[in-house]
C-alpha positions as CSV (number, residue, x, y, z in Angstrom):
1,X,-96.6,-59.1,110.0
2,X,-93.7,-61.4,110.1
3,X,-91.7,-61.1,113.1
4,X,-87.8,-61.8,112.9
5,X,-86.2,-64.0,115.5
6,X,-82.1,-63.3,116.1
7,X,-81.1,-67.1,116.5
8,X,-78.6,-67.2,119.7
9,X,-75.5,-67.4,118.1
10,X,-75.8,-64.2,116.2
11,X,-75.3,-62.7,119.6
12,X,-71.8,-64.0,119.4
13,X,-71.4,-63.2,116.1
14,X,-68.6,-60.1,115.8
15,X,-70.7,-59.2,112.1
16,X,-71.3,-60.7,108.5
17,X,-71.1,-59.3,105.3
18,X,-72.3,-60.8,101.9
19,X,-69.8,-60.4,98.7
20,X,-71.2,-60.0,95.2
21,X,-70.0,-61.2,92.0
22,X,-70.5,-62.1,88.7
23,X,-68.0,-65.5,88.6
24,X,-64.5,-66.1,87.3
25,X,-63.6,-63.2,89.5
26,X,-60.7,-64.8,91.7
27,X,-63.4,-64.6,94.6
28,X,-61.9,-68.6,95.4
29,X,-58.3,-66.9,95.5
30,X,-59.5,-63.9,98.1
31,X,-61.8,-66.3,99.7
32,X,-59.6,-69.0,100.8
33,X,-56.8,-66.2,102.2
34,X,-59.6,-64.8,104.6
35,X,-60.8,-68.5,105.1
36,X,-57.3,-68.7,107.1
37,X,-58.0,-66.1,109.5
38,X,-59.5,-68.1,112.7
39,X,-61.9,-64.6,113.3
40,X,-63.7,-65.6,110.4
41,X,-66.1,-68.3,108.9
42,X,-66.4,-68.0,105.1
43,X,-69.2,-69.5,103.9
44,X,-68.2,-69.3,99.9
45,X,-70.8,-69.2,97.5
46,X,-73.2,-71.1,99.4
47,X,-76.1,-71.3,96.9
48,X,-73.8,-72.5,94.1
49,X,-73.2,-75.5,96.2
50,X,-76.9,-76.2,96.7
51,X,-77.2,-75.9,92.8
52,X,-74.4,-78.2,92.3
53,X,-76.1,-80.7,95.0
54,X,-79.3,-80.0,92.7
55,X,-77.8,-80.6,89.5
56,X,-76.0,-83.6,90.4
57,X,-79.9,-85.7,91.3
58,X,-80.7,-84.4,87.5
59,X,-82.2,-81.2,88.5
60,X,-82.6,-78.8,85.8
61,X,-82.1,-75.2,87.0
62,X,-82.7,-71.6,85.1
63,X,-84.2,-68.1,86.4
64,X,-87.3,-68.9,88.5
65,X,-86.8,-72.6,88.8
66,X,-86.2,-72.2,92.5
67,X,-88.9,-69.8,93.1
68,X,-90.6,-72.1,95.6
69,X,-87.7,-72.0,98.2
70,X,-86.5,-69.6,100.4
71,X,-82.6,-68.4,99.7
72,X,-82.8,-67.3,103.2
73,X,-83.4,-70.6,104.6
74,X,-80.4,-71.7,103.5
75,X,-78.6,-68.8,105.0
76,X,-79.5,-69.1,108.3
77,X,-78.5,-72.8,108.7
78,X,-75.5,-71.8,107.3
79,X,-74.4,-68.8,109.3
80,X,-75.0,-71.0,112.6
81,X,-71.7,-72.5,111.9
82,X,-69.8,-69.2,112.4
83,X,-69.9,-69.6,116.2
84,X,-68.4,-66.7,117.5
85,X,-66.5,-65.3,114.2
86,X,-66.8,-63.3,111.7
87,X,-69.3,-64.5,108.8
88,X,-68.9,-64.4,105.5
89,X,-70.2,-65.5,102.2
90,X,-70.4,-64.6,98.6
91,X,-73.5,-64.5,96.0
92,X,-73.7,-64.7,92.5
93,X,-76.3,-62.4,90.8
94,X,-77.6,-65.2,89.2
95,X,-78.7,-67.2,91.8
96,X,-81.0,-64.2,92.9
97,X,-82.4,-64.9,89.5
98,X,-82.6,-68.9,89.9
99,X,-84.8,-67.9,93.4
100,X,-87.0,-65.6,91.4
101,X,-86.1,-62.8,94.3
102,X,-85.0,-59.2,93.3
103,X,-81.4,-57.8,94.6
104,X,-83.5,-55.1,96.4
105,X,-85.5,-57.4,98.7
106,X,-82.9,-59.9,99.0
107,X,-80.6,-56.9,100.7
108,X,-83.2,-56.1,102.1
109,X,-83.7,-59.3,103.7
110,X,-80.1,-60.7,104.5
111,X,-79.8,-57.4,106.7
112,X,-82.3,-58.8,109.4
113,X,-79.7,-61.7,109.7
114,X,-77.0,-58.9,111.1
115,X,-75.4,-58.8,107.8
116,X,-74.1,-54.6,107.5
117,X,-71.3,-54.8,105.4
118,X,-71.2,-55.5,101.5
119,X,-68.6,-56.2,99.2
120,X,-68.4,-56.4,95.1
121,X,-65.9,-57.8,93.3
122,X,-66.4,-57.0,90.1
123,X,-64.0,-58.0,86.9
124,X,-64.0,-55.5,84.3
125,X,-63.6,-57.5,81.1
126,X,-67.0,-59.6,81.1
127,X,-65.3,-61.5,78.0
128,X,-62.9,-63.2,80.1
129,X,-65.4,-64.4,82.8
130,X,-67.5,-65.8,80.3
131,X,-64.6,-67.5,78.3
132,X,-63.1,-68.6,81.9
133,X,-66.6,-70.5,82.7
134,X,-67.1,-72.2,79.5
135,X,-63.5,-73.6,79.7
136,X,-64.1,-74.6,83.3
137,X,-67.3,-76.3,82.1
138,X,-65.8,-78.6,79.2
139,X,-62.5,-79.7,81.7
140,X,-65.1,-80.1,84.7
141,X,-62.6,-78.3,86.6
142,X,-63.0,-74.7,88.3
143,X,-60.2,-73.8,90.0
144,X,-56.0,-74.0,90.3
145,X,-54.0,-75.1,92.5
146,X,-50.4,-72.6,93.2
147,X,-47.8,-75.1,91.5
148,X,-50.6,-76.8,88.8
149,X,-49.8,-75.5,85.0
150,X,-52.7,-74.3,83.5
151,X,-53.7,-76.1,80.5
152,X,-54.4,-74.1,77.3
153,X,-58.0,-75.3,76.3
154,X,-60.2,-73.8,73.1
155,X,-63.3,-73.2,73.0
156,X,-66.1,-71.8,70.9
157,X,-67.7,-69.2,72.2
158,X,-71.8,-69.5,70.9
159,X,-73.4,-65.9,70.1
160,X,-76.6,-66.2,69.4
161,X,-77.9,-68.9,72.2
162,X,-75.1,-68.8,74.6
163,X,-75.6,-71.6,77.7
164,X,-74.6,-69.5,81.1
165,X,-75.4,-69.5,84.6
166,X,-78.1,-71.6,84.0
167,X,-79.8,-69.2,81.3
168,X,-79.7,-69.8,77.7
169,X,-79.9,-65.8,75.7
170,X,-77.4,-64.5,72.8
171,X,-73.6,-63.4,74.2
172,X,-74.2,-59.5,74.0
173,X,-77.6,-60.5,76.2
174,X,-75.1,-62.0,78.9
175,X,-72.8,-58.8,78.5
176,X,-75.8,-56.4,79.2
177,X,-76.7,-58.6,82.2
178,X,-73.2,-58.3,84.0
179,X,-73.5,-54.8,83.4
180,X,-76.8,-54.0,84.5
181,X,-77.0,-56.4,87.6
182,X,-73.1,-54.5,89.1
183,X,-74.6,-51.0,88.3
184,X,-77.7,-51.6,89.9
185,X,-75.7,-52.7,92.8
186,X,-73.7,-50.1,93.4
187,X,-77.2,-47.9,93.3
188,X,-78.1,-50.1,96.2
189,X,-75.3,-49.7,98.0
190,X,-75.4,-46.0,98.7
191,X,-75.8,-45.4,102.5
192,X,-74.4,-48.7,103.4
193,X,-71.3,-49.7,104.3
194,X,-69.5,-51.0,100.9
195,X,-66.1,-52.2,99.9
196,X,-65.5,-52.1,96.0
197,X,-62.9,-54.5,94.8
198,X,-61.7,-55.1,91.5
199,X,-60.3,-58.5,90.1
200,X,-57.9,-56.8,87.8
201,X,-56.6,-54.4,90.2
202,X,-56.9,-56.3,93.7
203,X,-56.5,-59.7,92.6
204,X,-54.3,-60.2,90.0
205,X,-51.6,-57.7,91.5
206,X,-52.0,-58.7,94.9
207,X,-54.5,-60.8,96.9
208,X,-53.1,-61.0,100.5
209,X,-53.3,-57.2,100.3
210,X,-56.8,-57.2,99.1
211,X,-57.0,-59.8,102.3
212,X,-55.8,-57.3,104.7
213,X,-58.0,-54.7,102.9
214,X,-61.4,-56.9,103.8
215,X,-59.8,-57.3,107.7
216,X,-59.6,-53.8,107.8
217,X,-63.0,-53.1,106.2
218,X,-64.3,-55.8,108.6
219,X,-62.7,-54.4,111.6
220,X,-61.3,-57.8,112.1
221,X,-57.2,-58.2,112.6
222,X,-55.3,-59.4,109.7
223,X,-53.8,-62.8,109.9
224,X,-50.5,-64.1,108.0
225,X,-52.2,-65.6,104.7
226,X,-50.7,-68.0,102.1
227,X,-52.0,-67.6,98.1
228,X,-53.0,-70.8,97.1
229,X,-54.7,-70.8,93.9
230,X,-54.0,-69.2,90.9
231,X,-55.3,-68.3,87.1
232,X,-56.5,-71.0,85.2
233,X,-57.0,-69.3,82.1
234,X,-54.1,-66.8,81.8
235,X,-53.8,-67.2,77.9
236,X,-54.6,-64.7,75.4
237,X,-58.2,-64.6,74.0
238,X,-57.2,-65.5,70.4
239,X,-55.4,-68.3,71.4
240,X,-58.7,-69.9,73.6
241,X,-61.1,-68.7,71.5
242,X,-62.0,-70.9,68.6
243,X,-64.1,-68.5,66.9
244,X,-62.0,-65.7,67.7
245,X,-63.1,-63.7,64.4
246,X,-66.9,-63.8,64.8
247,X,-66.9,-62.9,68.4
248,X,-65.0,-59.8,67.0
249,X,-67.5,-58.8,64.8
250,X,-70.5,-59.5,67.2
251,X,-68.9,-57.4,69.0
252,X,-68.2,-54.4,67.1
253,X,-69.3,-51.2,67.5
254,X,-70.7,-51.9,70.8
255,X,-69.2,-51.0,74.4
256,X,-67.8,-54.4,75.1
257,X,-65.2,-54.2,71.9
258,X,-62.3,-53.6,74.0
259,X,-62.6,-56.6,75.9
260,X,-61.1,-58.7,73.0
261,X,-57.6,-56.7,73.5
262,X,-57.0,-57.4,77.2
């Protein structure tokens, strides 16, 4: 049997918790505010990084395709940095999926690394966060700068093989998934120490709050925080949809519809 070893500084270390989402969730917004606190080390989304690093020497990358590396490798050299503060760091469902390691065990596992508190952000309208990503894909840019004018870009939004967090499956397929993977989260969550946050309700309406929220939630003092991103795609769906029409009637009848009209 395996036996874990506490590295040094994790004696230091005041905690860590792990924040899940789905992307396009103003997790960069939230992020960067508790990034200013000097009681805490934010990691980000420190597997999307090692993706991008991937992708970038021609890497092709889709569920399983990391399968023969360890997601917690990559942890611990990152939470070494934290010194003495407060770590955090965020995780998309779908790198889980890229390492070929189920939310359960992965849990599991990040709790041996002194990580007992969990937060989900979740954004309600899965729509938006996939229109949001393809429009960040074709500009090749992800996030906005506070004083930057978002640029109105359309797109066409493909149904039946939609290209995603590196997994190609039909729109409604992606829908499903965002579903499925925060319900089954919030299973796992019960008897630990969660924080639910919502994009639309915490983000959009105020993120310093939210900030102060995490501190709290953390048992970490709140630090004076500036906002310095904002929306970069705050325009109505018809108007950065291309194909408007047919995503409308994809979606009809089923428990996404509503998603069109916010």
């Amino acid at each position: 049997m395996r036996t874990f070893v506490r590295p040094v500084t994790s004696l230091l270390r005041p905690g860590a918790v792990a924040m899940f989402h789905i992307g396009r969730c103003g997790s960069k917004v939230l992020a960067d505010i508790l990034q200013q606190n000097k009681r805490i080390c934010w990691g980000h989304e420190i597997y999307q990084a090692y993706c991008n690093q991937l992708e970038s020497k021609g890497v092709a990358l889709a569920p399983n395709s990391l399968r023969d590396q360890s997601p917690f490798r990559l942890l611990r050299q990152q939470m070494r940095l934290s010194g003495a503060r407060y770590y955090g760091f965020e995780v998309k469902f779908y790198h889980l999926r890229c390492y070929g390691v189920e939310l359960p065990a992965f849990v599991h596992e990040i709790e041996k690394f002194d990580v007992d508190r969990f937060i989900l952000l979740e954004r309600r309208n899965y729509l938006r966060k996939v229109v949001s990503s393809v429009v960040a894909e074709k500009i090749g840019k992800y996030h906005l700068r506070i004083g930057s004018n978002p640029e109105l870009v359309r797109v066409k939004i493909e149904i039946d093989e939609l290209d995603l967090d590196y997994d190609r499956k039909p729109l409604l397929d992606h829908l499903r998934g965002f579903r499925d993977d925060i319900l089954n989260f919030q299973r796992l969550m019960d008897g630990r120490r969660f924080l639910k946050l919502a994009y639309e309700d915490d983000i959009i309406r105020d993120p310093v709050k939210t900030s102060i929220q995490v501190c709290e939630f953390l048992g970490i003092s709140p630090a004076p925080g500036v906002i310095r991103y904002t929306r970069s795609t705050p325009f109505p769906l018809r108007e950065v949809v291309a194909n408007f029409r047919e995503i409308e009637t994809a979606l009809a009848g089923t428990e996404f519809a509503w998603m069109l009209n916010d």
